[in-house]
C-alpha positions in Angstrom: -20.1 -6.0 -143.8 -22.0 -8.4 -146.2 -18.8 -10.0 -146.8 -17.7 -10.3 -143.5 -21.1 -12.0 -142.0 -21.2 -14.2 -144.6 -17.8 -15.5 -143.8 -19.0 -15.9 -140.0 -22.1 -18.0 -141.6 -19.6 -20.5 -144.1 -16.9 -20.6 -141.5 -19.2 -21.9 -138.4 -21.4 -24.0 -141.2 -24.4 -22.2 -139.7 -27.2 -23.1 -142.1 -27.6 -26.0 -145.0 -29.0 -25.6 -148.6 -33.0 -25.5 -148.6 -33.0 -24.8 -144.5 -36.2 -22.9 -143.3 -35.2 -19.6 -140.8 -36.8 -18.2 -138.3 -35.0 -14.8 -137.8 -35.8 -13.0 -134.0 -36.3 -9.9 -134.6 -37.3 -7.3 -132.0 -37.0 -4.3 -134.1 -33.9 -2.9 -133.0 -30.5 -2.3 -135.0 -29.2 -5.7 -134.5 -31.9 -7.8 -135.4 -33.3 -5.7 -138.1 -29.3 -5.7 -139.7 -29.3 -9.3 -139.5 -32.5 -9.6 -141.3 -32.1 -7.5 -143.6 -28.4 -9.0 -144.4 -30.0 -12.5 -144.4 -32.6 -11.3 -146.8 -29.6 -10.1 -149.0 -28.2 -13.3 -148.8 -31.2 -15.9 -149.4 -30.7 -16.6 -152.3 -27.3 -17.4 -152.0 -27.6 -19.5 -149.4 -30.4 -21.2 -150.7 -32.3 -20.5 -147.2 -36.4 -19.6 -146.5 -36.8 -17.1 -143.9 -39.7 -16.1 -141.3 -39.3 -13.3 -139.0 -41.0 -14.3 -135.0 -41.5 -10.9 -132.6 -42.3 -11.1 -129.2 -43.8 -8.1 -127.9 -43.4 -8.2 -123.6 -45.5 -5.4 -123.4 -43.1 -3.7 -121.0 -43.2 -0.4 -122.8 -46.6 0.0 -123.6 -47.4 1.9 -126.7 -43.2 1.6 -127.5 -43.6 -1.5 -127.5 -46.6 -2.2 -130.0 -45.1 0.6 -132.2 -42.2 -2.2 -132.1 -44.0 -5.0 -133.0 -45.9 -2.5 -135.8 -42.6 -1.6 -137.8 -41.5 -5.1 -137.6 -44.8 -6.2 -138.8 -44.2 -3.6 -141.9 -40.9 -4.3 -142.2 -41.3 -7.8 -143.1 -44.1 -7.0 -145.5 -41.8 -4.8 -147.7 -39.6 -7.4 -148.0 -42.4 -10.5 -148.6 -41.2 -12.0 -145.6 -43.4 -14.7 -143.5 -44.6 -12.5 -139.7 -45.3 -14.4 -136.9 -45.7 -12.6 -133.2 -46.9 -13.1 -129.8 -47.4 -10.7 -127.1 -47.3 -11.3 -123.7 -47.1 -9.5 -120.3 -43.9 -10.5 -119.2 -44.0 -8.6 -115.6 -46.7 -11.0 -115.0 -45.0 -14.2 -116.1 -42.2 -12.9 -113.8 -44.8 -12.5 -111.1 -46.1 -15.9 -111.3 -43.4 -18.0 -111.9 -41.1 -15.9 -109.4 -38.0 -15.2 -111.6 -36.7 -11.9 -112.8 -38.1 -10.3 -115.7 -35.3 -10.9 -117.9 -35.4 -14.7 -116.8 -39.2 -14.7 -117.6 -38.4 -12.6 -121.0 -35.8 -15.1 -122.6 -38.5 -18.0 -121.4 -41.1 -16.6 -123.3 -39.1 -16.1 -126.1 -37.2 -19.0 -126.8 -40.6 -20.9 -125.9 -42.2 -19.1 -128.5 -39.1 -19.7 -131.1 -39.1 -23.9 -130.7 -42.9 -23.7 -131.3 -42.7 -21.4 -134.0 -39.6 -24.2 -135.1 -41.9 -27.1 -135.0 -44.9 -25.3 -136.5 -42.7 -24.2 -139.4 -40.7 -26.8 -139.8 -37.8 -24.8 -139.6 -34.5 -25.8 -139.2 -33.1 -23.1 -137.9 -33.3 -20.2 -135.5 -31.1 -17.1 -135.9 -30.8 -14.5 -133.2 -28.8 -11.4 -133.7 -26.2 -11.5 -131.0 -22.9 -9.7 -131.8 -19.1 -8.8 -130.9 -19.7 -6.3 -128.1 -22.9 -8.5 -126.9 -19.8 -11.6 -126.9 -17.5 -8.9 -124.7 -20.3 -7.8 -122.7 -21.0 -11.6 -121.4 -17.3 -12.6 -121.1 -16.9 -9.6 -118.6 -19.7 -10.3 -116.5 -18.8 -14.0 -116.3 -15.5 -13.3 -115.4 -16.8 -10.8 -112.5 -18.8 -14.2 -111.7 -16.2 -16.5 -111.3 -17.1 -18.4 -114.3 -14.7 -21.6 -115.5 -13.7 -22.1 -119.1 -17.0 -23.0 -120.1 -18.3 -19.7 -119.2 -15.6 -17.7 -120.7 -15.7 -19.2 -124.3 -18.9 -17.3 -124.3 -21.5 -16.9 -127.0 -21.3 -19.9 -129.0 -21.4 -18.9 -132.8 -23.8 -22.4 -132.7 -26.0 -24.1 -130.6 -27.5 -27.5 -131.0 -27.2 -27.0 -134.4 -30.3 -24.9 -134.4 -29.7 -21.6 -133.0 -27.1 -19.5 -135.1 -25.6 -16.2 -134.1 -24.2 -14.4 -138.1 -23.8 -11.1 -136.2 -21.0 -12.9 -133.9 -18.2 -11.3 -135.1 -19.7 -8.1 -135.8 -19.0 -5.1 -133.9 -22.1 -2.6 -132.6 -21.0 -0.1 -134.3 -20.3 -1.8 -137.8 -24.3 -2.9 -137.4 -25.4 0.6 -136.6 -23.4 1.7 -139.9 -24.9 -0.7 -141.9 -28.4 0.1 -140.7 -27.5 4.1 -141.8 -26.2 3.3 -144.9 -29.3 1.1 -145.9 -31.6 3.7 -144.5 -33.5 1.0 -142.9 -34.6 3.1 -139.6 -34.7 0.6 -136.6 -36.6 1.3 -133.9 -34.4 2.4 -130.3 -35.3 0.8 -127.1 -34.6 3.9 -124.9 -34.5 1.0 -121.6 -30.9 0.0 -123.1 -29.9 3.6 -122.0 -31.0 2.7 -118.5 -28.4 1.6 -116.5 -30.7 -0.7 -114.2 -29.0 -4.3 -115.3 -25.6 -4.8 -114.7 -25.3 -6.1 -118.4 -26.2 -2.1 -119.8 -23.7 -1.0 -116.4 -21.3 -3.1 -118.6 -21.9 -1.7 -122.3 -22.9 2.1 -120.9 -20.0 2.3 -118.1 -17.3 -0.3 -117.8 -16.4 -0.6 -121.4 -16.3 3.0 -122.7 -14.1 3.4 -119.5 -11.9 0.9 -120.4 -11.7 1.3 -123.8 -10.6 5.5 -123.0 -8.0 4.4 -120.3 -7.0 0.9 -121.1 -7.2 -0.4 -124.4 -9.9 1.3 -127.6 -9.9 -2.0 -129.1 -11.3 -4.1 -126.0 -14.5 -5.4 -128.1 -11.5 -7.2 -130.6 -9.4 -8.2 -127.3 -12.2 -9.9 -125.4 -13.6 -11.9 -128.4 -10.0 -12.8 -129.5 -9.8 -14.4 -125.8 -13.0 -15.8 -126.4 -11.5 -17.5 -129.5 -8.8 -18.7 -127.7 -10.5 -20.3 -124.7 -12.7 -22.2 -127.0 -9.9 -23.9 -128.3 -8.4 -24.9 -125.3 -12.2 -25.5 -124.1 -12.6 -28.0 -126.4 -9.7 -30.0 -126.4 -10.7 -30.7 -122.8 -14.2 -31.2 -123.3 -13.0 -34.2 -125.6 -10.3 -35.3 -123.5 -13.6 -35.6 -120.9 -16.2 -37.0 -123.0 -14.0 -40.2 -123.5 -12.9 -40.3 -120.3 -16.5 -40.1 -119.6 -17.4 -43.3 -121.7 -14.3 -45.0 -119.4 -15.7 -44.6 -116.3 -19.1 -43.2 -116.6 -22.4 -45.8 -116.8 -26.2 -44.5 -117.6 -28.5 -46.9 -115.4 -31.6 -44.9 -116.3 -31.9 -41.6 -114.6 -28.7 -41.6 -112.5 -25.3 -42.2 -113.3 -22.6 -43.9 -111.8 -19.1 -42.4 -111.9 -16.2 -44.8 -110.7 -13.9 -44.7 -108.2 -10.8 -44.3 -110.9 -12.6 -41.0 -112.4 -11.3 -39.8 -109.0 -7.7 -40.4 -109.7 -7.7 -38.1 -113.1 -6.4 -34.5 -112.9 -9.1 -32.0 -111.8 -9.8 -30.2 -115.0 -11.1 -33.7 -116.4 -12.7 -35.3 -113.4 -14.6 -32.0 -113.4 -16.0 -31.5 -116.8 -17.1 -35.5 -116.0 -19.1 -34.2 -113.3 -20.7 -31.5 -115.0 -22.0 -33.9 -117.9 -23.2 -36.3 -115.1 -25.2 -33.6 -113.7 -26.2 -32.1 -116.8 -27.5 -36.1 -118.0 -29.4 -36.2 -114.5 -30.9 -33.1 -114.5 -31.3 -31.5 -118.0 -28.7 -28.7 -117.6 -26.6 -27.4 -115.1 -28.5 -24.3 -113.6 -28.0 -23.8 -110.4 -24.6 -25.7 -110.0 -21.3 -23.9 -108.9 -17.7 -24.4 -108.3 -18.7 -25.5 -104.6 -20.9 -28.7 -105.8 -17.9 -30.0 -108.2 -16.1 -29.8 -105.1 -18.8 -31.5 -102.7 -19.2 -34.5 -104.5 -15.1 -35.4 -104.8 -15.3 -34.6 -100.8 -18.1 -37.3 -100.9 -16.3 -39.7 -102.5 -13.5 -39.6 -100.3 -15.2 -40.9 -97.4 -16.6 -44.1 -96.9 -19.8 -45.8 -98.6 -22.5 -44.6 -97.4 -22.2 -41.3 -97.1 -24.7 -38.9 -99.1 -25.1 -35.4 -99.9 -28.1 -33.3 -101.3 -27.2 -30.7 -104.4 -30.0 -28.0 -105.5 -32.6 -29.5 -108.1 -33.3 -32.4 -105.9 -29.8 -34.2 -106.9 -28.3 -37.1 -104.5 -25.3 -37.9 -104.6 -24.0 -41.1 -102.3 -20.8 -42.8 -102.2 -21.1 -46.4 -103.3 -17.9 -48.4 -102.0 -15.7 -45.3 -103.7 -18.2 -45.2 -106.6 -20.2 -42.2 -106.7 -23.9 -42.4 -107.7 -25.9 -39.1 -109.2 -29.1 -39.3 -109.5 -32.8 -36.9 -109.0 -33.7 -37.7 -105.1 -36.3 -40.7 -105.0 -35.6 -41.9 -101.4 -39.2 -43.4 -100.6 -40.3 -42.7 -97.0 -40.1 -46.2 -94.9 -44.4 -46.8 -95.1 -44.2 -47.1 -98.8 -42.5 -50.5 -98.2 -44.9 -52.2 -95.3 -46.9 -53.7 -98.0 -46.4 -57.5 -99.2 -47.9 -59.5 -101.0 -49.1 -62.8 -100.8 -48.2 -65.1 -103.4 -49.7 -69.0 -104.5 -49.1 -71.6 -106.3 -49.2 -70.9 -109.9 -48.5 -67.3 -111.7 -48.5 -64.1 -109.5 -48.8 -60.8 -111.5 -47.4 -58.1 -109.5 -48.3 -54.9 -111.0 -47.1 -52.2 -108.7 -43.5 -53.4 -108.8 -44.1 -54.9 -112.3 -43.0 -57.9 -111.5 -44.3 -61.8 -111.8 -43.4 -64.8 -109.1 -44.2 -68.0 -110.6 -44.3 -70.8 -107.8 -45.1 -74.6 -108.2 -44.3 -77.9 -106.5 -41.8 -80.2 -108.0 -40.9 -83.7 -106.7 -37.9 -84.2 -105.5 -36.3 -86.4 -108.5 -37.1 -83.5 -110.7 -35.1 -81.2 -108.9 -31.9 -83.0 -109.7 -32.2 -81.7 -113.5 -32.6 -78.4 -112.6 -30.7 -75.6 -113.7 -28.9 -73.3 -111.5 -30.4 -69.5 -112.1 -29.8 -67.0 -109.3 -33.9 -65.8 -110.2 -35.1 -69.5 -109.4 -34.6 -71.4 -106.4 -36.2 -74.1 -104.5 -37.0 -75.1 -101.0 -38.2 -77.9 -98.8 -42.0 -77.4 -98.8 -42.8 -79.3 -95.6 -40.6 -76.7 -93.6 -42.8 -74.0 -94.5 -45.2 -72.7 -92.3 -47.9 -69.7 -92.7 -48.2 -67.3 -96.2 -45.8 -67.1 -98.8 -45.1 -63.3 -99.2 -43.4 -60.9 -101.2 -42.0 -57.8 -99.7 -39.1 -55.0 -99.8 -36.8 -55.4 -96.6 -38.1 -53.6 -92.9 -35.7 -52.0 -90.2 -34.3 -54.7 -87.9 -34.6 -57.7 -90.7 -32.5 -61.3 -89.6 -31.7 -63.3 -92.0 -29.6 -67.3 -91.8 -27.4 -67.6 -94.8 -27.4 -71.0 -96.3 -24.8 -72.8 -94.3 -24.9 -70.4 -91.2 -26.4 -71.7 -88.3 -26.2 -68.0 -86.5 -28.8 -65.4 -88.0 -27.3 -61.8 -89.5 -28.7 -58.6 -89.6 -29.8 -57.5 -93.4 -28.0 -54.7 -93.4 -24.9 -56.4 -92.7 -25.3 -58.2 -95.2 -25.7 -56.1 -97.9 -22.6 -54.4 -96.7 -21.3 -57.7 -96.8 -22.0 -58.4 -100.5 -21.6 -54.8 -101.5 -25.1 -54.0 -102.5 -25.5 -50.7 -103.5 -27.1 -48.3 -100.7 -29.4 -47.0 -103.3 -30.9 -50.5 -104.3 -30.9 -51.8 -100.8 -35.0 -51.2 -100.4 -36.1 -52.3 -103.8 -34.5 -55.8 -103.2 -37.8 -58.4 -102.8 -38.0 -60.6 -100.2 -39.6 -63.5 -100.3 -41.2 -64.7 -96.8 -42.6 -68.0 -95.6 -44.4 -66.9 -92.2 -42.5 -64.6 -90.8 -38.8 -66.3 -91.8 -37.4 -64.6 -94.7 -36.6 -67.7 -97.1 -35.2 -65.9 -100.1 -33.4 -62.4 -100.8 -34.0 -62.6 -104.5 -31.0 -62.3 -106.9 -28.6 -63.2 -103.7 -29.4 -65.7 -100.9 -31.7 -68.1 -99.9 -32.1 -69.3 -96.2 -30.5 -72.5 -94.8 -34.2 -73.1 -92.7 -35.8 -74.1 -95.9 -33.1 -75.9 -97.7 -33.7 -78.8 -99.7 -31.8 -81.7 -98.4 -31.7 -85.7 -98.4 -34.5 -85.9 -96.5 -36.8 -83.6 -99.0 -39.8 -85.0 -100.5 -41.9 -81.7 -101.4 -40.3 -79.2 -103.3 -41.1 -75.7 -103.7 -40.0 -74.3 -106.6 -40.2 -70.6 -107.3 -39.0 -68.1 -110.5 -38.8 -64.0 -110.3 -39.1 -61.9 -113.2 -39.4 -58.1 -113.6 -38.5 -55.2 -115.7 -35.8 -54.3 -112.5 -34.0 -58.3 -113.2 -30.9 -56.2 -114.5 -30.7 -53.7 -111.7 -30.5 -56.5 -109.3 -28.1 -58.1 -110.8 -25.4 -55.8 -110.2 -23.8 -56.7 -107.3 
């Protein structure tokens, strides 16, 4: 079995020369045959191991006997010990997810502090063929896509590493016999509470008497051969991605042509939007995918909420994902007043330089959509800086008639979602300038200009504006 896990380790390039371990180990066959074949191997692999035990004190004195032959365990072999215990149940209480969510929370919490402590490279938990069959059966009773049924990834992130992957239960429990090393039996994977033991204790020693003995080899072969296929697509998608995907901080924009690509791509693209937005892709179904390409085929505009706070709007046949930051219509009553000289605006991060200029000097000037000018002796009242109010009127330069502000952001195509954080600059109560777009013909400069006002915008948002 040596032979065979080490093949599993070399083949899926699980650890480096001189890497630092952290083995999980609860005490059980599994993870004490993984340790004990890792220890075999150290030396080989020119790898450092540590053993981290969680004890979830959900079997009482079980449990610390656990964590106690672990504990000896590792000090037969000169192995570095690390533990925590913690009352799981109560995690689970508190944080209002089942104990098994709460279990693997704490654990893998424990493992990446452990990591970081240690400076460890890698983490290897002791997952194996029949765990890999177990999960492909339950995710096919859930519906799952591709990406579910691969399974058990051998690797993850290039930090957790699964040796035991290939190894069947009852190969482990052989080598644990033949090595005498006595692991300790948790009687609650005998219980058939969880649907994952109804699976191991039920389902497959049914189907393995009446439908096939060798379903553990089966279901990992498919495994295998969805992976392949899996990631041919998941390529296929990642630079089909880069084609029509853009990053604008914490939402991303898909484009209208992802929405023409066959629906195995266009919906691995929206998974890894989701997955950039969010962080991962708990929560999200089938159904979702499917919301957002019904979103985009109606018209701009239209919007729909996802679970974990996602937004998703259609943007002129764009669609825009991104965490839910709508601001409620008070944030944007206040303005500021501006005066001549430099105008630090710190809540929006921003800074409105304005000075007068005479009207020869304006003839030189440079045309920059973040500057503009105006005929000073047609302003009247405060000059204020604001975000745009419902029922705003506006005249374009060169209209004589005045045009809703809305309209004429539809007009120009401005995003819905950037709409509100557009300033406005006011003279009075006349909007004079939407920054980055229009200014208004009442305060154009002309022949007959003799004062010039002459103001320049900057902020950190310059480059958000400026798609349009």
């Amino acid at each position: 079995m040596i032979e065979s896990v080490l093949d599993t380790i070399t083949k899926n390039k699980m650890f480096d020369r001189g890497d630092k371990v952290i083995v999980a180990v609860s005490g059980g066959p599994d993870s004490i045959c993984l340790l004990h074949i890792l220890y075999v191997l150290r030396e080989k692999l020119d790898i450092t191991l540590c053993v981290a035990h969680v004890n979830h004190c959900l079997r009482g004195k079980d449990a610390d006997g656990d964590e106690e032959y672990v504990k000896k365990f590792c000090e037969n072999l000169k192995i570095q010990f690390k533990s925590l215990k913690i009352d799981v149940n109560h995690v689970s209480q508190e944080e209002g997810i089942s104990c098994e969510s709460a279990g693997r929370k704490v654990r893998y919490s424990f493992f990446e502090k452990l990591k970081d402590e240690l400076k460890a490279q890698k983490i290897a938990i002791a997952h194996n063929a029949n765990d890999q069959a177990e999960t492909i059966l339950m995710r096919i009773m859930r519906g799952a896509g591709l990406d579910g049924l691969v399974g058990i990834r051998p690797v993850r992130d290039n930090i957790y590493v699964r040796p035991l992957i290939c190894s069947t239960r009852d190969e482990i429990e052989k080598y644990c016999s033949l090595n005498n090393l006595n692991p300790r039996i948790d009687k609650t994977n005998l219980e058939t509470l969880y649907s994952r033991n109804k699976i191991r204790l039920q389902l497959i020693p049914y189907i393995q008497e009446n439908f096939n003995k060798d379903i553990i080899k089966v279901l990992n072969r498919f495994s295998d051969t969805i992976k392949i296929d899996n990631e041919y697509l998941s390529y296929i998608s990642q630079e089909k991605f880069k084609k029509h995907c853009d990053i604008k901080g914490e939402k991303v924009i898909i484009s209208k042509e992802a929405f023409l690509e066959k629906e195995a791509i266009l919906s691995r693209i929206i998974r890894m939007s989701l997955k950039i937005v969010t962080g991962n892709l708990k929560d999200f179904e089938r159904i979702h995918i499917l919301n957002i390409i019904e979103v985009q085929k109606h018209s701009t505009g239209k919007e729909q909420m996802l679970p974990n706070n996602v937004l998703v709007l259609n943007d002129y046949g764009n669609i825009i994902i991104s965490k839910n930051t709508k601001k409620a219509v008070s944030d944007y009553k206040k303005q500021y007043i501006l005066q001549v000289g430099c105008n630090n605006i710190s809540p929006i991060k921003s800074t409105v330089y304005i000075e007068l200029v005479e009207a020869k000097e304006y003839i030189h000037c440079k045309k920059n959509k973040f500057v503009q000018y105006f005929d000073y002796d047609k302003i009247e009242g405060d000059v204020t800086l604001r975000n745009r109010r419902e029922g705003d009127k506006f005249i374009p330069l060169g209209m004589t008639g005045s045009k809703k502000l809305k309209d004429l952001f539809i007009d120009l195509k401005v995003s819905k979602d950037k709409r509100n954080d557009i300033p406005i600059i006011c003279f009075g109560d006349k909007i004079g300038w939407i920054v980055g777009y229009r200014i208004s013909e009442l305060f154009k400069v002309d022949k007959n200009t003799r004062n010039i006002l002459a103001i320049k915008f900057e902020s950190e948002e310059l480059g958000k504006h400026d798609q349009h």
